[in-house]
N, C-alpha and C positions, 0 to 999 in steps of 0.2 A: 504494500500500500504506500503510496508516494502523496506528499503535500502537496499541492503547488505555490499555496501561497501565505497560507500560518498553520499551527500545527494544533493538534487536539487541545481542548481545555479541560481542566477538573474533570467537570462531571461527564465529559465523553467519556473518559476511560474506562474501560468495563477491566474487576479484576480476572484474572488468566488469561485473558487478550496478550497475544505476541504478535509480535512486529521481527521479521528477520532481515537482515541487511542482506546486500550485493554481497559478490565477494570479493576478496583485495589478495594480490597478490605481494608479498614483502620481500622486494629487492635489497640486491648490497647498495645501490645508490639511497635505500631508505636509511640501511643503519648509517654508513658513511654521513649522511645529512644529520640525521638524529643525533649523530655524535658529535657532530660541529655545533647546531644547536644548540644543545645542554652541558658541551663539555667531558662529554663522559665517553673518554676515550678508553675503556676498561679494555682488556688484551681479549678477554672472551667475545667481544664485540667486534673487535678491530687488527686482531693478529693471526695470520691464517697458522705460520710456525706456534706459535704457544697453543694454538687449539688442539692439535694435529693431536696433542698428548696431554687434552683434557678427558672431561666424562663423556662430553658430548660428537667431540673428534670432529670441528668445524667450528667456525663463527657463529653467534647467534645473532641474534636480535636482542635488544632492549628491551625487557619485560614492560618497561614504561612504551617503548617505541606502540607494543601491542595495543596498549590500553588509549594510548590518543590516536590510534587509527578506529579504534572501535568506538570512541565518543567521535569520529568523524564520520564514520558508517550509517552512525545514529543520526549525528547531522542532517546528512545527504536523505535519510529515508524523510523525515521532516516532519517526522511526530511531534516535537516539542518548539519548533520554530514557531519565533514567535511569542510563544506561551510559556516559555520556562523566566519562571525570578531567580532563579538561584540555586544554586546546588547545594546540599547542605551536610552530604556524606558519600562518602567509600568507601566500601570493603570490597580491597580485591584479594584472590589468591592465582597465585602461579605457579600451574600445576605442569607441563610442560612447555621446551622450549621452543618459541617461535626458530626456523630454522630458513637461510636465503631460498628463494623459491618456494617458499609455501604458500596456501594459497588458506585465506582465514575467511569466515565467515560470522556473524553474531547475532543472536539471540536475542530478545529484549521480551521481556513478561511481564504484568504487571504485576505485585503483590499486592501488600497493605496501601490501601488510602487512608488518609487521612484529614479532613475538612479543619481549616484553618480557622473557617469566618463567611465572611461576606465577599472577602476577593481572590480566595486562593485555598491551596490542598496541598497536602505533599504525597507522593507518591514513589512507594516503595518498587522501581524498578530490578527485577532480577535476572542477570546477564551471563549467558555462555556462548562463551566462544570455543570454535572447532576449528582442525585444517584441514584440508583435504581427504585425509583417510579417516574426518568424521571422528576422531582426539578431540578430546576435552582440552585444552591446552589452556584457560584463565576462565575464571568464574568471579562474578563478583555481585552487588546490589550500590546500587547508584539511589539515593534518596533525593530527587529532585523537588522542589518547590513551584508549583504547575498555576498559572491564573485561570481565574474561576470566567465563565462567558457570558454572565451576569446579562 
C-alpha cells in the first residue's frame, strides 16, 4: 500500500494491520558511505584482510546502516508521512548480519495504541526485517507519536 500524498492518522490504524516495504539491496558503496557519514570506520565494516579471519569471513554492514534503511523503507511506503510528531522509542535487536549483496526487506505491524487526547496517539509499531533467504536478521518496535484526523 503506497501514500501519495500524507500518510494514515491515529485512528486509521487498525491493530495487526502490516505494511511490508520494497526491497533494498545493501551495496559496498552503502557501507563505504555509511562509514564516511558517521565515522565509523570499524575493520568488520571496512577491511576485507581482517575479515577474511573473523566469525563472519567478509565485510558486513553497519547494524545501524540496516536500521536507517529500514526507517527509509518505511518512509518510501508513506504510512506515516505527514502524520508522524515524533518518535518516542526503540528497541532494536540484531540478530544476524547484514552481508554486501543482500537483498532486505521489512515488516511493519501494528501493536499497542495508545490515544493521547484530542490531537494525537502513539502507536506501538512492531518491525522484522528478512534477507533474501527469508533470515530474520533485526527485529525491533518503533513507538511513534501519530496525529489524530480530527
Amino acid at each position: 500500500m503506497e501514500f501519495k500524498s500524507k500518510g494514515l492518522y491515529f485512528e486509521d490504524f487498525k491493530v495487526g494491520e502490516e505494511f511490508v516495504s520494497a526491497k533494498r539491496t545493501i551495496t559496498e558503496h552503502d557501507i563505504v558511505e555509511f562509514a564516511g557519514l558517521t565515522g565509523d570506520y570499524n575493520a568488520i565494516h571496512t577491511d576485507t584482510v581482517f575479515t577474511e579471519n573473523s566469525i563472519f569471513g567478509e565485510r558486513i554492514a553497519h547494524g545501524l546502516l540496516g536500521l536507517s534503511i529500514v526507517s527509509g523503507l518505511a518512509a518510501k511506503l508513506g504510512f506515516t508521512e505527514e502524520t508522524t510528531i515524533a518518535w518516542r522509542n526503540i528497541k532494536w535487536k540484531f540478530k544476524l548480519p547484514i552481508k554486501i549483496m543482500d537483498t532486505i526487506q521489512a515488516n511493519y505491524k501494528v501493536g499497542r495504541k495508545k490515544d493521547l487526547g484530542e490531537n494525537s496517539g502513539v502507536i506501538n509499531f512492531d518491525v522484522k526485517v528478512t534477507n533474501q533467504n527469508g533470515q530474520t536478521i533485526q527485529t525491533g518496535s518503533w513507538l511513534i507519536i501519530i496525529k489524530k484526523g480530527n
